[in-house]
C-alpha positions in Angstrom: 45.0 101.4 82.4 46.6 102.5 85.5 48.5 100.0 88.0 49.5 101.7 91.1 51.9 99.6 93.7 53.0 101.0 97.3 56.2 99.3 97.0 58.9 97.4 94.3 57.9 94.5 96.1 56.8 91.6 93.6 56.5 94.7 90.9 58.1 93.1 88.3 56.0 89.9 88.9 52.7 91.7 88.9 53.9 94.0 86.6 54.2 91.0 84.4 50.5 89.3 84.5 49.0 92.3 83.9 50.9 93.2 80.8 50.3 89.3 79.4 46.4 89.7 80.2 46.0 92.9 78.9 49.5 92.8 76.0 48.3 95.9 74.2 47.9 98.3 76.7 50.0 101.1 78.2 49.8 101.6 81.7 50.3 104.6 83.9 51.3 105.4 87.4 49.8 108.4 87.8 48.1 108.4 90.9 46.1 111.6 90.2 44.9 110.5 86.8 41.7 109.6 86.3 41.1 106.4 85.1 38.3 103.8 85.4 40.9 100.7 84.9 42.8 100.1 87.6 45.1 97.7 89.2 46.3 98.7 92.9 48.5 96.2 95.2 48.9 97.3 98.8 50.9 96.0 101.2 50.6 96.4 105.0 52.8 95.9 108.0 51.6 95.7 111.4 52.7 99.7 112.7 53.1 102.4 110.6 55.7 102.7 108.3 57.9 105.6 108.3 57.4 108.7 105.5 61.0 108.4 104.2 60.1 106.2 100.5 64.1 104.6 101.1 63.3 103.8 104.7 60.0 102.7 103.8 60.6 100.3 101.0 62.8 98.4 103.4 60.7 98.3 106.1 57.8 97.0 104.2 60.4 94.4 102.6 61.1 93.2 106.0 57.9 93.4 107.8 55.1 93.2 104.7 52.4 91.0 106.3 49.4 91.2 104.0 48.6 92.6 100.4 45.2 94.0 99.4 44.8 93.6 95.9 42.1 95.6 94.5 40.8 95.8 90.6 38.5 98.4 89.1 37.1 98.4 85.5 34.4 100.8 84.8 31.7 99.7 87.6 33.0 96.1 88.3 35.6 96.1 91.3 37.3 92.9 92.5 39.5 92.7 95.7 41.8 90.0 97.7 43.9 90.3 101.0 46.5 88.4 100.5 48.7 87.1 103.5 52.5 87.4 103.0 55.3 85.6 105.5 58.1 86.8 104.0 60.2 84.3 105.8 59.4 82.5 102.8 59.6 85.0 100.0 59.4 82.4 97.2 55.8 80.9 98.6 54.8 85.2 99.3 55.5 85.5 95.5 53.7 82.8 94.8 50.2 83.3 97.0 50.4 87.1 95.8 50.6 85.8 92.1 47.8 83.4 92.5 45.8 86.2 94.1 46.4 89.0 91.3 45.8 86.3 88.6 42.5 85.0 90.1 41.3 88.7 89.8 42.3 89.6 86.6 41.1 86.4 84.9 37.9 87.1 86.3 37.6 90.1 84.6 38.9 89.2 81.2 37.3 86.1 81.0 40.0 83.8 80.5 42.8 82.0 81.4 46.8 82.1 80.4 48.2 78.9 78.9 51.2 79.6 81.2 49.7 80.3 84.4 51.6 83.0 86.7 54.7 82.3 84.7 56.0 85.6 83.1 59.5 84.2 82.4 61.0 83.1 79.5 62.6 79.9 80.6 59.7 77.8 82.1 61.2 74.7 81.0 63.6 75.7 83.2 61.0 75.1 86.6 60.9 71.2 85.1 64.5 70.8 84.7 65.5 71.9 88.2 63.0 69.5 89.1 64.6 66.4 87.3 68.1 67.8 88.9 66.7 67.4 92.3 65.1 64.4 91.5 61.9 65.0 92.0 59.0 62.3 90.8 57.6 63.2 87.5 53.8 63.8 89.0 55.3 66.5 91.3 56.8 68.6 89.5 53.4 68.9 86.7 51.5 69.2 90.4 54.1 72.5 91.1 53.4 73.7 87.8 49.5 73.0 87.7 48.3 73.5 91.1 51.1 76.1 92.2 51.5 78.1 89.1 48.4 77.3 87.0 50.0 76.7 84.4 47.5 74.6 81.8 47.9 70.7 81.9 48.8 70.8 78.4 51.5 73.4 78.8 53.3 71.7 82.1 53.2 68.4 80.2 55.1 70.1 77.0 58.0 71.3 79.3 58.7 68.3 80.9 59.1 66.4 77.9 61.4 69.0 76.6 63.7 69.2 79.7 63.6 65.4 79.5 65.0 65.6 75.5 67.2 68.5 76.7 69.1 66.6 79.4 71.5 64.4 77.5 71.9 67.4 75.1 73.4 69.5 78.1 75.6 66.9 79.1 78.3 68.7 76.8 77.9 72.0 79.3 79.3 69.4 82.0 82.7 69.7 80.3 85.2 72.7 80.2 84.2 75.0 77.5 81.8 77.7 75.8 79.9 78.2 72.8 80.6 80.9 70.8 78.3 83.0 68.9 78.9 85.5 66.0 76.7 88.7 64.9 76.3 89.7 61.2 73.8 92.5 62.0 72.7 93.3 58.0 69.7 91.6 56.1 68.2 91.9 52.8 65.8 93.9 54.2 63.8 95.0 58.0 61.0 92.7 58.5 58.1 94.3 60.0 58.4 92.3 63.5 62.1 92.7 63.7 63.7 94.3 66.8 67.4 92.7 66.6 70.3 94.8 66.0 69.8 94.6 62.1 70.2 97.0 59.4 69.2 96.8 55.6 72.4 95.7 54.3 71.4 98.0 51.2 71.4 101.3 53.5 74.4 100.5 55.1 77.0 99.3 52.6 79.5 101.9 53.4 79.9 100.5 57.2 80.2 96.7 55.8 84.0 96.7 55.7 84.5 98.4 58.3 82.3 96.3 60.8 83.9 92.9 59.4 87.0 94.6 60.6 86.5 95.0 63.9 84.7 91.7 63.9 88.0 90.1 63.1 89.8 92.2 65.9 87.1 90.6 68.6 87.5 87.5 66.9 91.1 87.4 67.3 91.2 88.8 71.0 89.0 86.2 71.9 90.6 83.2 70.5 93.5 84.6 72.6 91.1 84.7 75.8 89.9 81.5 75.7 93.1 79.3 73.6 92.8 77.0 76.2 89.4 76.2 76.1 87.6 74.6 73.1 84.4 75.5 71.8 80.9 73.3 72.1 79.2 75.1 69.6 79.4 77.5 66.9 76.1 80.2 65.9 76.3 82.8 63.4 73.6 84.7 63.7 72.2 88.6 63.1 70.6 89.7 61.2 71.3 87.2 58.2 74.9 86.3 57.7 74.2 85.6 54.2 73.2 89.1 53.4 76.9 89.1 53.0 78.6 88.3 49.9 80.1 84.9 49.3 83.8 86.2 50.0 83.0 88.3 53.0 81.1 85.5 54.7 83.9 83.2 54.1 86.7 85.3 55.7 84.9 85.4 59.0 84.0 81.8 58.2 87.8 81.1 57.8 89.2 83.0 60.6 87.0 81.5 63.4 87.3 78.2 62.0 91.0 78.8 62.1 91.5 80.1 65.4 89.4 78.2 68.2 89.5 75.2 69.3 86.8 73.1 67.3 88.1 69.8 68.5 84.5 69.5 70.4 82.2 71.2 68.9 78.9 69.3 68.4 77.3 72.1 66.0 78.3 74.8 63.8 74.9 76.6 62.7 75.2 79.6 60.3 71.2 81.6 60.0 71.0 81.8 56.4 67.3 82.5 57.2 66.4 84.6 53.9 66.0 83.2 51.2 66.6 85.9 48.9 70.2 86.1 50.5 71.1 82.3 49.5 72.7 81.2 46.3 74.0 78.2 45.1 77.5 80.0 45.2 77.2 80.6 49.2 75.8 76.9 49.7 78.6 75.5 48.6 81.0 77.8 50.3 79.3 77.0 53.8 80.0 73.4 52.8 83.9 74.1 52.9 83.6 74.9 56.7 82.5 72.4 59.4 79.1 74.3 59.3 76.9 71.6 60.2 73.4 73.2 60.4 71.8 75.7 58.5 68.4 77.6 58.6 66.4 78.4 55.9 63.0 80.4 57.4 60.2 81.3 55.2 58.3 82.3 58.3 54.9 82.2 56.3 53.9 80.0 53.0 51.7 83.0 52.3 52.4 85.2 49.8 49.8 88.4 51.2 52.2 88.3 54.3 55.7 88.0 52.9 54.8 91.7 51.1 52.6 93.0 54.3 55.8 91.9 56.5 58.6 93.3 53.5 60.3 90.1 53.5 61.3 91.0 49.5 60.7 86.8 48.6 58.3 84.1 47.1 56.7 81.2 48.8 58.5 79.9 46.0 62.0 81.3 46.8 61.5 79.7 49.9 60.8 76.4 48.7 63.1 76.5 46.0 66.5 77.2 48.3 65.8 74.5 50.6 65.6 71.7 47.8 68.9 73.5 46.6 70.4 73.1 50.1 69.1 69.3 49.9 70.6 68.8 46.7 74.1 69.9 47.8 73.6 67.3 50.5 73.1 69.4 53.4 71.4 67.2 56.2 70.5 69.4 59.3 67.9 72.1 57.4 66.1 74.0 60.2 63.0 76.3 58.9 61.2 79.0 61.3 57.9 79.8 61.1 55.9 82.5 63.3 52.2 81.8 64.2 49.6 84.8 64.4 51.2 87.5 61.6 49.3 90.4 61.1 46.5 89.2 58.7 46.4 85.6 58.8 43.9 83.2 59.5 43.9 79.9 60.8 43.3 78.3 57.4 46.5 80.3 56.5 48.2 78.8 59.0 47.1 75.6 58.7 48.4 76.1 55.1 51.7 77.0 56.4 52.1 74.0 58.6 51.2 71.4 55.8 53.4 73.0 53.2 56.0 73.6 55.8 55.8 69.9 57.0 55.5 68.4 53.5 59.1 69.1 52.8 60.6 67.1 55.3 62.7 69.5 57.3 65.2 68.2 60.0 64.0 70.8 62.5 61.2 73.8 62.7 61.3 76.7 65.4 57.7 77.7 65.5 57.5 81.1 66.7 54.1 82.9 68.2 54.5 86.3 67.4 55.8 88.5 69.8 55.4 92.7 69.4 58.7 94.3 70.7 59.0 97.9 71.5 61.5 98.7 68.6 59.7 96.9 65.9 57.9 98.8 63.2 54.8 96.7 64.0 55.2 98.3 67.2 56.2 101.8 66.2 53.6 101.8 63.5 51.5 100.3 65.4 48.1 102.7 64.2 48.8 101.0 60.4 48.3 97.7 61.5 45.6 98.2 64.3 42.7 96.8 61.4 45.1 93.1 61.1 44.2 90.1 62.8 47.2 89.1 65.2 46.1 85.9 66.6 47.7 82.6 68.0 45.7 80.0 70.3 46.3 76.7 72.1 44.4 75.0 69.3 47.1 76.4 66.4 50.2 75.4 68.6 48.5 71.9 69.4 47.8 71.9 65.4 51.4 72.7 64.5 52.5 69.9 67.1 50.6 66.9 65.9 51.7 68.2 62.1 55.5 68.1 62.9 55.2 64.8 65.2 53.5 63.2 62.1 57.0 64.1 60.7 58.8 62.7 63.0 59.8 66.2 64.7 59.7 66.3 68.2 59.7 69.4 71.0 63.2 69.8 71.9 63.1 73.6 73.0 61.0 76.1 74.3 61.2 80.1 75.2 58.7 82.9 76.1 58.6 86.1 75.5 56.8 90.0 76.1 53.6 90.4 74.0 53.1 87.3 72.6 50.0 86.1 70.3 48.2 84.8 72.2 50.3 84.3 75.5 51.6 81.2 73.9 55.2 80.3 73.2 58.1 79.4 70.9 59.0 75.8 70.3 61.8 74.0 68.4 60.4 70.5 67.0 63.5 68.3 65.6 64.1 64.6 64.5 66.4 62.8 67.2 69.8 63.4 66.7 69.0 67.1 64.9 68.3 69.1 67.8 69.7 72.2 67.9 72.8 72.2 70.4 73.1 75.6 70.9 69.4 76.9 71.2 69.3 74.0 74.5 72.6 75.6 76.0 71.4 79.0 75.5 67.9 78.6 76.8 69.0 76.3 80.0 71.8 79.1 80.7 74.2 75.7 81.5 77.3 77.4 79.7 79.2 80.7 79.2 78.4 82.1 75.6 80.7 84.5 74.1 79.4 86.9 72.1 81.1 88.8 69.2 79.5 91.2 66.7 77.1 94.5 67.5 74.3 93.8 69.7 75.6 90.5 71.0 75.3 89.5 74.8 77.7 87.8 76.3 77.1 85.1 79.6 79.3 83.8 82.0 78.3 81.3 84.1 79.8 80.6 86.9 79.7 76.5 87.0 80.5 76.5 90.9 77.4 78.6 92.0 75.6 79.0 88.6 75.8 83.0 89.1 74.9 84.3 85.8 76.5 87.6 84.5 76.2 89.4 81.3 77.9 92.0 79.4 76.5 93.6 75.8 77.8 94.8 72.8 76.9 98.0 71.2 73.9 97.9 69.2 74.4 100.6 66.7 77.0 99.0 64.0 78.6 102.2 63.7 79.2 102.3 67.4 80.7 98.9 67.4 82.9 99.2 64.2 84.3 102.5 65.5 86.1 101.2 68.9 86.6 97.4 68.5 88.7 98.2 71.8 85.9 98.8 74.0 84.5 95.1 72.9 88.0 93.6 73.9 87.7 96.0 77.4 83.8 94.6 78.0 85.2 90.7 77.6 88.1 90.9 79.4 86.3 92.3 82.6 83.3 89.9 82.1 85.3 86.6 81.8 88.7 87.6 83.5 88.0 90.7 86.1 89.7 93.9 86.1 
């Protein structure tokens, strides 16, 4: 399919509804391709634009006063003139949205659960909206009428930002959350894109990237010694995929060397469950480590193997009644709707089983393909599998959890999703995850240790959000634990 765009103007925006009506296509901008699908936005200014692309982009910027939008597939053509005062660039946006998304609905013969929204944060559009106090029924008539978003959809994120509001009340006080990268699991699920290796393959770099770990651990305690920390998440990867002792001495050093005086959470991912034993479970416990995850993603044996997660539904089932029976009482357990293969019935399946164990929170994920993924790279291999996810399986797997007691605390989007749905985190009250709500609301800097970990500071006077990343390659990272102090220090402290 080719999308062709005189201008950056709104690109990214219309860049974005056509990739989450049409997720599995490439596009081109080749104008002298042939093609028969084809998305073209035009804008216009009232005298002709000068030849120079620099001088042009910034003339149209300033004096863009109508879009054509114009979509051809095969013999059906669609078109809209769109007018565009960009005195008000957030209402040009918005009409120009609403026009392209009319069109290309039309032509694949549906809508999107989320409307125009292609970011990940929509809760985000609800929350602003409680901040300024606005009245309940105008802020779901913004989201409805103004983004399209479905009725069901604007109703799910103002609950959540209404549940996330006293959690963020912590980000109100001096302080951070502090996250830690343990980029090795058991094995490379077929989905996975993180910066994660098979811990297997690379054995050799394991000491030396807990090294430099501890050198960015101890550099940042010296940063921020004056600061304390809201919340703790180790993360990857699967932290576990360590052994017992090596766990414990990064365990040991951060909980030696911040300030944990506030903390609301510590969370350590100890998401496979052919990484867990009885040995680590009770290490953990020795630490103020007050939630742990335990993901089977699927109760379905056929996708564990398609997916090479090396584990049992069993294994799955059986380490969470360990963790119960060592008294842990904050059990989180991910699942991810619309793996390659399954059915509804499976999922269904998954959901009951998932449910039936009582667990204090479950992330329910819709799958998203990411560019580095094998599902992505391999993507021929799979092309035969069912990847599906629907309003009705996301309603489904809310009215399971809420029997439970679980309710929508979260919520985040991403590229390529199953079905252009979403991910949600369902918890009992009082078992919410502290960390995921500070992350997703952006209300608090997050410093970020480990390869492939992203640092934010937020700035609490103007809210500017800037980032800084760690190496993804582990290699990289464990080779010049120097440059992670450099990256940190500029980010949080200038030059």
């Amino acid at each position: 399919m080719k999308f062709l765009i005189n201008s950056d103007l709104f690109e990214y925006d219309v860049r974005g509804l056509l990739q989450a009506f049409y997720p599995w296509t490439r596009f081109s901008t080749d104008r002298d391709e042939e093609d028969p699908e084809c998305l073209s936005v035009t804008y216009f200014a009232p005298a002709e634009l000068p030849l120079d692309e620099e001088t042009r982009r910034a003339e149209l910027k300033a004096r863009a006063e109508r879009a054509e939008v114009a979509f051809t597939d095969g013999e059906k053509q669609y078109h809209a003139t769109v007018p565009l005062d960009l005195r008000d660039r957030k209402r040009a946006k918005t009409t120009l949205k609403q026009a392209v998304y009319g069109i290309l609905s039309e032509n694949a013969g549906h809508t999107l659960p989320w409307g125009t929204l292609s970011g990940i944060r929509p809760t985000k559009i609800a929350m602003d909206g409680l901040r300024r106090g606005e009245p309940e029924e105008e802020i779901l008539r913004h989201m409805e009428n103004d983004l399209l978003v479905s009725k069901e959809k604007a109703q799910l994120a103002l609950d959540i930002a209404k549940r996330e509001k006293p959690i963020l009340s912590v980000s109100e006080e001096e302080g951070y959350s502090l996250y830690v990268g343990i980029p090795f699991c058991p094995t490379t699920c077929l989905y996975c894109s993180f910066a994660s290796s098979p811990i297997g393959e690379k054995a050799a770099l394991v000491r030396p990237y807990l090294d430099a770990l501890k050198e960015e651990i101890l550099f940042t305690a010296e940063c921020f010694r004056d600061l304390p920390v809201h919340s703790v998440y180790f993360g990857g990867g699967t932290p576990t995929a360590l052994t017992s002792d090596e766990l414990e001495e990064i365990l040991s050093l951060v909980a030696s060397s911040f300030d944990l005086s506030l903390s609301r959470e510590w969370t350590v991912e100890a998401g496979r469950p052919d990484s867990l034993t009885e040995e680590k479970l009770r290490m953990l416990k020795r630490y103020p480590v007050t939630r742990i995850s335990v993901n089977p993603q699927t109760m379905q044996q056929k996708t564990l193997d398609l997916i090479g997660r090396r584990h049992t539904v069993e294994d799955s089932v059986e380490k969470y009644l360990l963790a119960r029976s060592l008294h842990y009482d904050n059990i989180n357990m991910d699942l991810i709707l619309g793996l390659p293969g399954e059915t509804e019935e499976d999922i269904r399946d998954t959901l009951v089983k998932t449910a039936a164990l009582s667990p204090d929170s479950v992330t329910v994920h819709s799958l998203a393909v990411k560019r580095s993924s094998r599902l992505n790279l391999e993507k021929e291999m799979y092309a035969a599998y069912r990847m599906e996810n629907t309003d009705g399986m996301m309603d489904f797997a809310r009215k399971t959890l809420e029997r439970e007691g679980l309710l929508p605390y979260y919520l985040y989007r991403q590229k390529n999703m199953a079905g252009n749905q979403e991910n949600v985190g369902y918890a009992r009250p009082g078992k919410e995850g502290v960390y995921n709500v500070l992350i997703m609301e952006e209300s608090e800097s997050i410093v970020a240790l480990g390869a492939g970990a992203s640092s934010k500071k937020v700035d609490r006077k103007t809210g500017l959000i800037t980032r800084v990343r760690n190496p993804h390659d582990v290699a990289t990272y464990a080779a010049d634990p120097d440059e992670m102090k450099r990256r940190k220090q500029k980010l949080f402290f200038g030059d």
